[in-house]
C-alpha positions, 0 to 999 in steps of 0.5 A: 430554368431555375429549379425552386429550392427543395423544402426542408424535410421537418423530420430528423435524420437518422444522424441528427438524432445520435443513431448510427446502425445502419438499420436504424432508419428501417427500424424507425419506420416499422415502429411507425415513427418517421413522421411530423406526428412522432416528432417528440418522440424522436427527439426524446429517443435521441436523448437515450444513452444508447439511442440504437440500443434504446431502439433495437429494445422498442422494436422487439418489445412491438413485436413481443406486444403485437396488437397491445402495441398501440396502447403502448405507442399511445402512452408514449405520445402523452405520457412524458413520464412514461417516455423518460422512464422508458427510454431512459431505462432500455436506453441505459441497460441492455439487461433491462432491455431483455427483461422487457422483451421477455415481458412486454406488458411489464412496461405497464408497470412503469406508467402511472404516478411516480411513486417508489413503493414502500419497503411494506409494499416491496414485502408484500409483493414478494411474499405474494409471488410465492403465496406466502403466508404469516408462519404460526411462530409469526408476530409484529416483531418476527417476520417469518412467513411460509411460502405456498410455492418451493422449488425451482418455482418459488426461486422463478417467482421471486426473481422475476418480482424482484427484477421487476422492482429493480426495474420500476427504481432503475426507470425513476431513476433514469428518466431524468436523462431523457425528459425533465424529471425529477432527479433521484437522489443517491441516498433515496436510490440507496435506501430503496434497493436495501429496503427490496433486499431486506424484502427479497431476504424475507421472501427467501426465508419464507420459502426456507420455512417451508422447505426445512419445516414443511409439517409445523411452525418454524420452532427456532427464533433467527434474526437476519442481520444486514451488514456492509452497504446493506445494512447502511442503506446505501446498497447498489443495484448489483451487489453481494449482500452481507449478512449475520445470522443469529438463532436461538437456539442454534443448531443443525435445523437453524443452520440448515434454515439458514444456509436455505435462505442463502441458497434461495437468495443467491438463486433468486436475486443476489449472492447472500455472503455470510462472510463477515461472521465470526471466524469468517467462512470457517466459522460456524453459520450461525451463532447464538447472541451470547456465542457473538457475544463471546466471541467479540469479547475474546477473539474479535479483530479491529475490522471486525469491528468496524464492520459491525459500524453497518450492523442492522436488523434485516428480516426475520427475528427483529427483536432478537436482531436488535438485542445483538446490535444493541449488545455488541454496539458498545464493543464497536466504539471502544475498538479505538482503544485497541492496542493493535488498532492502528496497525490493523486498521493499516494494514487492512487499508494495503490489504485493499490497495494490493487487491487491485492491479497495477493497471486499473488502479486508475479506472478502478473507482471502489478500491483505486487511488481517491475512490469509494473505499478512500472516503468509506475508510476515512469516515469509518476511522473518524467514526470509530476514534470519535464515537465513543466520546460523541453518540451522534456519529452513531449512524450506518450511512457515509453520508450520514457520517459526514454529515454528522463528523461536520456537525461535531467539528471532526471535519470542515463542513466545506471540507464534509460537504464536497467530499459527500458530493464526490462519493455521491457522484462516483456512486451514481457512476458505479450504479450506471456502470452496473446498470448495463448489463446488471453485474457486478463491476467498479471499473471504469471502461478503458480509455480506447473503448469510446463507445462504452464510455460515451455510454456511460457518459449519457446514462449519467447525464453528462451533458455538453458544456459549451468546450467539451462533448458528454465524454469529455465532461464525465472524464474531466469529472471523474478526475476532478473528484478523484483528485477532490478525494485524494486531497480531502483524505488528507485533511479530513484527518489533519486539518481539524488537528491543525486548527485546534494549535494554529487558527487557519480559519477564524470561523472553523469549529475546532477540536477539543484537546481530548478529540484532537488526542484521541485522533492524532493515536488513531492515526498511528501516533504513540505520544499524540501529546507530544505530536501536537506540540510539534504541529504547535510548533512547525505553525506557530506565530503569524510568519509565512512559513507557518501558514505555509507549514500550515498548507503542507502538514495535512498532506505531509502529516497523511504520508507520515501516519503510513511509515514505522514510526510517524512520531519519530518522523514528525519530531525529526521534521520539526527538527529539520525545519528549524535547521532550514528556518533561512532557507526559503527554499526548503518549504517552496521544494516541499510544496511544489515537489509533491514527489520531494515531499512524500519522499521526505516523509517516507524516510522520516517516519521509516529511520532513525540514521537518516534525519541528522545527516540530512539536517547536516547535508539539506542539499540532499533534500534537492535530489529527492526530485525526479529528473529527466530520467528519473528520481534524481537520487539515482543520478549520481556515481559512486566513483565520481563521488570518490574523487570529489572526496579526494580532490576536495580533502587536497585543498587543505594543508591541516590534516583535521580540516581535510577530514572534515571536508572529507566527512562532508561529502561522505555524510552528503553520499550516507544521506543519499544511499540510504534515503535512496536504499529506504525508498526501494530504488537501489539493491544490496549490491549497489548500496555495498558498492557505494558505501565501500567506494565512499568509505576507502575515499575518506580513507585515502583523504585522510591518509593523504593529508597526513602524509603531505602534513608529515612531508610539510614537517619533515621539509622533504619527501616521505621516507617511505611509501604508504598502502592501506589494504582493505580485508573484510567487507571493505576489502571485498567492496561490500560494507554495510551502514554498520560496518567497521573497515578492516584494514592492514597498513604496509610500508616500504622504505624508499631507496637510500632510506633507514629501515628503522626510521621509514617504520617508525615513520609510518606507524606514526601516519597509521596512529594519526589517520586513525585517531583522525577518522576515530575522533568523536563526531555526530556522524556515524563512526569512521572506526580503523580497525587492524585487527586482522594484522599478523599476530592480530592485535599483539603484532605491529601496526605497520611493517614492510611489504619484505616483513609480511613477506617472511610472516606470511611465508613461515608463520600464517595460520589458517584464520590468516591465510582466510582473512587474506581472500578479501584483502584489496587496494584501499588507499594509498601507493597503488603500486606499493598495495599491488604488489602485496596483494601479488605477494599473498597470493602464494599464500591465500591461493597455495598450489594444490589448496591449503592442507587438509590439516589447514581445512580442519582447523577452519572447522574447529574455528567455526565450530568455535565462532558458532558456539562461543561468539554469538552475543549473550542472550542473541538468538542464533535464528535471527541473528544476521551476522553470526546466526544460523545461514547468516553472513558468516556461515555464507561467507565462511562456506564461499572461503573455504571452497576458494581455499580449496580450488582457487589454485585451480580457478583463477575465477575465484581469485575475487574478493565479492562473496556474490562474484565468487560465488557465481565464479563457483557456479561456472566451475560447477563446485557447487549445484546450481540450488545450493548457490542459489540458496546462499545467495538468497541467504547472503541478500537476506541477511545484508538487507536485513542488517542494513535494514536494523541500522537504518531503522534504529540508527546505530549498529546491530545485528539482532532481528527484534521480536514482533512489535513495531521495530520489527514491522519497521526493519520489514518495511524498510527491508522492501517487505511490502506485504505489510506483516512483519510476521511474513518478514520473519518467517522469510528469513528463518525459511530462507537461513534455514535452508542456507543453513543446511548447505553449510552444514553440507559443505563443512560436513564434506 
């Protein structure tokens, strides 16, 4: 027999409506709710965020009613805005949940008509739970009130009023998440929580009043000032409130009312943050107006300023409150015009950005990458470089900013509008994730917790959209306006600018010369004339590489306006587009290649070395990509370079035009070590080492060339062999951007050979080689230098490996003997150079050590190099090369240790100061602290010198004073801090303390 189908059942599953705990269905039927009848409620539970959690609260809130259940139950069935508000509110927020519990009856509060209260209204409560009445000093413009209630009561009072107004918004807006309510919008959700805590402040200072003068009127006058968000109106459900005091007058009892207020506040409702006063946390609490007065006059930062853009009378004294804001708001818009207002303002934004770890840069959406502060910062600049000139900026709210930076033409409207929408949503992100449990956070759950997430999404009101579940939208969205921001940031500064020198958009506003001025220096440029002719220039005419120079400036013009020097940066990519102009290419890298392009600017904008070797070698630009394994800059080997430089020089006949394909290739490695050594992917050590290899590869090519021109003259072999031999820095693989190549040269007749004419002969190939490499050229110098040659630069350019044989063996001096630790192959015959090097091995590494008469004379010459060699008008602090722990006092105390020991260590016969010195430590000639505080010194200075050269393109050894080339050097040094003081303070620390071991060991 058949058996007849079974009806199915007209109430939902547990499942079907989203609920999960395995009490859920027990839970449903205590509440009386598993029946046809409770229907929509079902359906409108299920739309909670957290349904179990919704749930769970409704059960615990029956059994807190008891019999005041079924009013409640009743209510629910034919109130739909009570439900919404409801379920939207405990479904949302467990710490809204408890509350509940707590106070069952208080859902009450949430029934009725919807209808925020007023800021009178949210007052008038607060005051009334603490049985306040208007103080005998009160008046229409003095809210001063004194409270009935103190103590630990007064603060139980007022923190349940408050969290029951809390609760009232929260539930508005919220309800629109579960039945079809009206929208909040996030400016009205905003304004009401800054209008409950200006009325929280003022119950707070009631119960001050009564506390501090319990026998009398309040004979002091204190104005309260909102600041920050609060003072914007834009505040958020958990959130420290900022705030001034200004008092007249200003003494211990103000200060004491005062400091009461902050203590009652922070206790009842929110922490109260003082802050943001003069002097910070150090300065006084409170103030009179003209002490504010003074101090924004004299002392005042450029943050301090901007934050006063958010400055609003909150409580207390408003009179007084407007008299400080109406005195100081002509200081805020004249900040602009700062000499430190650019690079405070810079280094306040990385402030920002090192604030957050690595790890939540992502999920972080107040301080990350395309956040709230991104669009805060963007706008409070605009505002502040705009307003003087234009009152209508004059207002507290981003929104309201935006709004009015459009209306001005200082932004695109579209440009305006999306980014509000975007802040709006992220706003609306950060008010549901404070909401769960009421605390204060901006961190987006991680991306494994599901649950949280899933969470957040529904409380949000993310729903399906036909490919993606709720989690699936909000995470599409928060990337989507991250990246929205990220984008706008960029040309919400440039692409007015760019508007007013080339027509993008036929119907855009475009800013007036002096606005255009006006923002191009507050972005950091000095000669913002001059850079607006670049932008001119870079899109000018109707060609397509205008219009795409037009698309890529903003964001190019961005990453400029973080490096040293944006004018010098912007002036050097105009001259390298030109240089490319043929090259299609070139724009397609940098539009394509995001990397290539943020790469480019960085070095641009940070060194005056590098932008004509690129123009010269643009093949670089290529590697600026990143790779398989990397950025591709990185890929190449120095060594394979060398021989390329080697190879390439031998295909030519003419000496000058082996050279020039020589320099070629040794310009396209400059180009590529120090673009890769600015943007921090290489150590001192491999720039050293790279710089050396390709220098002695010029060298090689150059002197090969010659020879095989000298062999094509003569119609035969050589008459004799030919070694360089490489002293200083070249001889011991560390050369820096600036370094001259020390360099002795060495002969040897071959067999049946005239002496006499093999010297000559080479003497005539040393002179070529160097006035080749010496020629004039726009490249850096190639400059020989043979002044370390016995007898110095009295004695013969060239001789016989026999000559310095019997020179080294009767006549070295001490100076010599010292020189010849860093003697090493260059070029040339490897079998020639390595027996001189065989051969001075007597003499630089004599049994026994040099003689103490020979250490003495050490001394005297260093004494004599420290006294006499310094440049005029040098500082011997931060001169890199002959100051105080600099490279010479490093490099001169690791000589003489190898003079006195190497007879003894073999593992001193090396010519790298860094290898010697750790050969020192593993023969334990030195502490492990001393070697340590060398090599810290050695680093330094070679980072810093380097770091000079970079920056300023040509030779130096002198650490400027503060100022911008300091900053610069910093920067490009990998000081990442952003204060080039820091930078400076490191490096007289770190010589200083060099220094003293100097003095130790030449002392011993």
């Amino acid at each position: 027999m058949v058996k007849p189908p079974t009806a199915r059942s007209t109430i939902p599953s547990v499942g079907r409506l989203g609920l999960v705990e395995p009490t859920a269905g027990d839970e449903l039927a205590h509440l009386d709710w598993a029946n046809p009848e409770s229907l929509e409620l079902l359906w409108a539970l299920s739309r909670a965020a957290n349904a179990d959690l919704a749930l769970r609260t409704l059960v615990r809130v029956k059994d807190g009613l008891g019999d005041g259940w079924a009013e409640l139950d009743a209510e629910l069935r034919t109130d739909t805005a009570l439900r919404g508000r409801l379920f939207g509110l405990i479904g949302a927020s467990s710490a809204f949940g408890d509350h509940l519990v707590a106070d069952p009856s208080g859902w009450k509060l949430l029934a009725g008509e919807a209808r925020l209260p007023s800021r009178d209204e949210l007052t008038d409560e607060l005051l009334a739970s603490v049985k306040a009445a208007p103080d005998d000093s009160a008046s229409e413009t003095n809210l001063v009130y004194r409270a009935g209630i103190t103590g630990p009561a007064a603060i139980a009072a007022l923190r349940k009023t408050y969290r029951d107004q809390l609760m009232v918004l929260a539930a508005s807006d919220l309800a629109a998440t579960v039945e079809n309510e009206p929208v909040l919008p996030y400016q009205t959700v905003g304004r009401q929580l800054s209008d409950m805590a200006d009325a929280a402040l003022t119950g707070a200072l009631a119960v001050a009043v009564a506390e501090i003068y319990p026998d009398g009127p309040c004979p002091a006058r204190l104005a309260v000032i909102a600041m920050g968000k609060c003072g914007a109106r834009e505040l958020n459900y958990v959130s420290d409130v900022d705030v001034v005091f200004v008092a007249e007058p200003s003494d211990a009892s103000t200060s004491r009312l005062a400091g009461e207020l902050m203590r009652v506040g922070s206790a009842a409702f929110f922490e109260v943050d003082a802050a943001l006063r003069p002097e910070g946390k150090r300065g006084e609490l409170v103030r009179t107006l003209d002490s504010h007065i003074a101090y924004y006059k004299r002392w005042a930062k450029t943050w301090e300023f901007q934050a006063l853009l958010k400055a609003r009378p909150a409580t207390g004294d408003l009179e007084l409150g407007e008299r400080y804001v109406d005195a100081l708001s002509p200081m805020v818009w004249m900040a602009s015009e700062r000499e430190d207002f650019v690079v405070d303002l810079q280094a306040m934004r990385r402030r920002v950005e090192e604030m957050v770890p690595p790890e939540l840069r992502e999920r972080e959406i107040k301080l990350g990458r395309g956040s709230l502060r991104d669009v805060e910062f963007a706008v409070q600049l605009l505002q502040l470089v705009h307003g003087r000139a234009d009152e209508s900026l004059h207002v507290k709210s981003t929104v309201d900013a935006l709004t009015a930076l459009a209306a001005g033409g200082y932004v695109g409207r579209d440009d305006a509008a999306n980014l509000a929408a975007s802040y709006e949503f992220l706003r609306l992100i950060e008010h549901r994730l404070q909401l769960q449990k009421l605390k204060r956070t901006h961190t987006l759950p991680p991306a494994d917790d599901e649950e949280a997430l899933r969470w957040l999404a529904r409380a949000a009101h993310m729903r399906p959209d036909g490919q993606r579940d709720a989690l699936g939208v909000l995470n599409a969205e928060v990337k989507r306006n991250a990246h929205r921001i990220r984008r706008l940031h960029a040309k919400l500064f440039y692409r007015p600018l760019l508007e007013s020198v080339a027509r993008l958009d036929k119907d855009a506003i475009r800013l007036s010369p002096d606005a255009a001025t006006r923002q191009l220096a507050a972005l950091g440029y000095t000669a913002p004339e001059n850079a607006l002719g670049h932008l001119k220039a870079l899109t000018g005419g109707a060609s397509r590489k205008g219009r795409i120079q037009a698309l890529l400036l903003p964001t190019l013009l961005e990453w400029l306006s973080d490096t040293p020097d944006p004018d010098a940066g912007l002036l050097a990519y105009r001259r390298l587009s030109e240089a490319m102009v043929e090259q299609d290419w070139f724009l397609r890298v940098l539009r394509d290649e995001g990397a290539v392009a943020q790469r480019l600017m960085i070095v641009l904008g940070s060194s005056a070395y590098i932008p004509d070797l690129l123009i010269k070698a643009p093949d670089v630009l290529r590697l600026f990509a990143d790779g398989p394994t990397g950025p591709r800059l990185l890929d190449i080997d120095p060594d394979e370079v060398a021989r390329g430089i080697l190879s390439s020089s031998a295909r030519y006949d003419d000496p000058v035009r082996a050279v020039n394909a020589a320099r070629s290739l040794r310009r396209h490695e400059l180009a590529r070590v120090a673009s890769a050594d600015v943007l921090g992917m290489l150590d001192v050590p491999q720039v050293c080492r790279a710089l050396s290899s390709v220098w002695a590869a010029v060298l090689g090519a150059a002197l090969d060339s010659v020879i095989r021109a000298s062999e094509a003259e003569l119609g035969g072999p050589a008459p004799a062999s030919f070694a360089v031999i490489g002293m200083g820095r070249l001889g011991g693989g560390e050369l820096g951007y600036g370094s001259d190549a020390d360099v002795l040269f060495v002969c040897e007749p071959k067999p049946g050979e005239d002496e006499v004419r093999a010297v000559k002969w080479a003497n005539s190939i040393a002179d070529r080689v160097q006035k080749l490499l010496g020629a004039p050229s726009t490249d850096p110098p190639l400059e020989v230098d043979t002044g370390l040659r016995p007898e110095g630069r009295n004695g013969p350019l060239v001789r016989t490996l026999a000559s310095y044989e019997a020179y080294y063996r009767q006549w070295a001096q001490a100076w010599e003997i010292q020189a010849l630790l860093r003697a090493h192959t260059a070029a040339g015959d490897p079998d020639l150079a390595l027996r001189f090097l065989h051969m001075i091995d007597e003499t630089r590494y004599p049994e026994g050590g040099v003689s103490e008469q020979a250490v003495r004379e050490i001394r005297r010459i260093k004494a004599r190099v420290d006294s006499e060699r310094l440049p005029r008008g040098a500082d011997p602090a931060t001169h890199t090369k002959l100051g105080r722990g600099g490279l010479a006092d490093v490099e001169w105390t690791v000589q003489l240790i190898q003079l006195r020991h190497a007879h003894d260590v073999p593992a001193l016969h090396n010519t790298s100061t860094l290898q010697t010195l750790d050969a020192i430590g593993a023969a334990e000639l030195m502490s492990e602290t001393d070697i340590e505080l060398l090599r810290e010194a050695w680093l330094t200075a070679t980072k810093a010198r380097n770091a000079l050269v970079l920056v300023r393109g040509k030779p130096t050894d002198q650490l400027p004073g503060p100022g911008r080339v300091l900053s610069a050097v910093a920067q490009v040094a990998g000081w990442n801090s952003g204060d080039a003081g820091e930078f400076l303070d490191n490096y007289l620390r770190v010589t200083r303390r060099a220094k003293a071991v100097v003095e130790h060991t030449f002392g011993a």
